[in-house]
N, C-alpha and C positions, 0 to 999 in steps of 0.2 A: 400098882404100877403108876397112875396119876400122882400119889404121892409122893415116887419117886421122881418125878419127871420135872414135880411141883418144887420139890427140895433144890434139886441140881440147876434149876431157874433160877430158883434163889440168891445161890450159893455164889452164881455167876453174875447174878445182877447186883449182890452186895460188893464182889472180888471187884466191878470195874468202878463202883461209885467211891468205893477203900480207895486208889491206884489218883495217888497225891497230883500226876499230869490230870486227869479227867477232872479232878477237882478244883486247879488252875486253871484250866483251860479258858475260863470265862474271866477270871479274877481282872486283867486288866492293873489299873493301880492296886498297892499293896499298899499296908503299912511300914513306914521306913525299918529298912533292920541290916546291920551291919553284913557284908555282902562276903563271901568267903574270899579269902586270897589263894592266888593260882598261878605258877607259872606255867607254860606252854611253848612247844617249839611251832615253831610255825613252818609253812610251805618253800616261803624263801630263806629257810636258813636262819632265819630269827629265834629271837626269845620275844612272847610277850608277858608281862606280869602285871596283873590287876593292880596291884598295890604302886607300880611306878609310872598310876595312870589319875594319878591326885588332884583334883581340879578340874578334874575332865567329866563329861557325860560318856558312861561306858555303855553302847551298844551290843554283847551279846547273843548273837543268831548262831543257833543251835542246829545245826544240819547236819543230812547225810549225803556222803557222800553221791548218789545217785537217788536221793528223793527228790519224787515227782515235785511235788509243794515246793522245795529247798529251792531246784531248778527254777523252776517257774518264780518265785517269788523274788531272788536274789537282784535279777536287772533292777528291780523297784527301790532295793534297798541301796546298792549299787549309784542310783542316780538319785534317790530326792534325801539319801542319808549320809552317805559316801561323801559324794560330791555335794552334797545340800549345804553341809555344816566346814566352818576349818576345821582342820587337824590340831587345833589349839583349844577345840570347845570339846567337840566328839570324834570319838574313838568307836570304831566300827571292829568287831575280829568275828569271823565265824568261824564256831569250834567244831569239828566233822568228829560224832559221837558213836559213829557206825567205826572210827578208829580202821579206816581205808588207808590204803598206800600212799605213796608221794605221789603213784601214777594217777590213781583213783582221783585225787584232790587234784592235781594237776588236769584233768581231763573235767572237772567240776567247774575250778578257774573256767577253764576255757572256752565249756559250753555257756557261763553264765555272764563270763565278761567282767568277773569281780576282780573287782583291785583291792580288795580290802583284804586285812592277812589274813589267813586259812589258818587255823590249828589243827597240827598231827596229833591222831591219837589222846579224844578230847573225851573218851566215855568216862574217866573220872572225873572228867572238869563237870562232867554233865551229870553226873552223880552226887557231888557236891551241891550241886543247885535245883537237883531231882526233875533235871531237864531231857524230856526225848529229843531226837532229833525232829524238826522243823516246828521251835520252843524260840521263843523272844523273850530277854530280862534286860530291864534298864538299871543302870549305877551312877547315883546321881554323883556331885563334885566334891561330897566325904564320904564317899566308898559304901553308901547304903543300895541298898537294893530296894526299888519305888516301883517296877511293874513287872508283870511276868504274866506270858501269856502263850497260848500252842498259837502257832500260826505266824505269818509276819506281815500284822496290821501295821501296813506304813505309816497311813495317815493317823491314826493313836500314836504310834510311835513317835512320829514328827510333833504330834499335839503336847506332847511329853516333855518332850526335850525342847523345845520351846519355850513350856512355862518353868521348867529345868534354868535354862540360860536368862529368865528373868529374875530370878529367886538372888 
């Protein structure tokens, strides 16, 4: 019976260290690597698309819908990322990967006070980039992808995109 008990330990402590989020989780910067292209509708009725965002530092914030973290963390991103950077350097979109309603995201807006666009129905976007919900990736100004990480460390983020906009 121990060795059963010993195995299914195992089994489950291998399955979460395997599981590609837990092993980002810490990563922080990356090695540059060409950043998948995606398009996305967004909340107001938009298109957003990776690719006719050329030049730009692409912000990336991977939420859901009604996560605790997403909620909580968004004001932050909202005011020192959002409103931190112009619209001409960085580009902010968070893709809701739980794939919720307009109501759902509509009611996310509006508890978190984001301006920044919402993507509908982002779990492939987030598949693509082997992203859960409440996941941050940076896209520097030729479409590589430079940081990825669970959580959303502003101040990383902002250190990033910083040495990003001096490069």
């Amino acid at each position: 019976m121990k060795t059963l008990i010993f195995l299914i330990l195992a089994f489950f402590s291998f399955q979460a260290c395997s599981n590609p989020a837990s092993n980002t989780a810490t990563r922080g910067e990356i090695k540059a690597a060409a950043a998948p292209d995606f398009t996305i509708e967004t909340l107001d009725h938009g298109t957003f698309k990776l690719s006719g965002q050329a030049g730009k530092v692409v912000y990336l914030f991977f939420i859901g819908y009604s996560c605790p973290p997403c909620i909580a963390s968004s004001p932050n991103v909202e005011k020192q990322i959002q409103k931190g950077y112009s619209d001409d350097d960085v580009v902010v979109i968070g893709i809701d990967v739980w794939d919720g309603t307009i109501g759902q995201l509509s009611n996310f807006k509006i508890q978190t006070g984001a301006t920044f666009p919402l993507g509908l129905t982002g779990s492939g976007v987030g598949g693509l980039y082997g992203a859960p919900n409440d996941y941050s990736v940076l896209i520097d100004q030729k479409g590589r992808k430079v940081y990825e990480k669970a959580g959303a460390d502003v101040a990383a983020i902002k250190q990033k995109i910083d040495e990003l906009l001096k490069e």
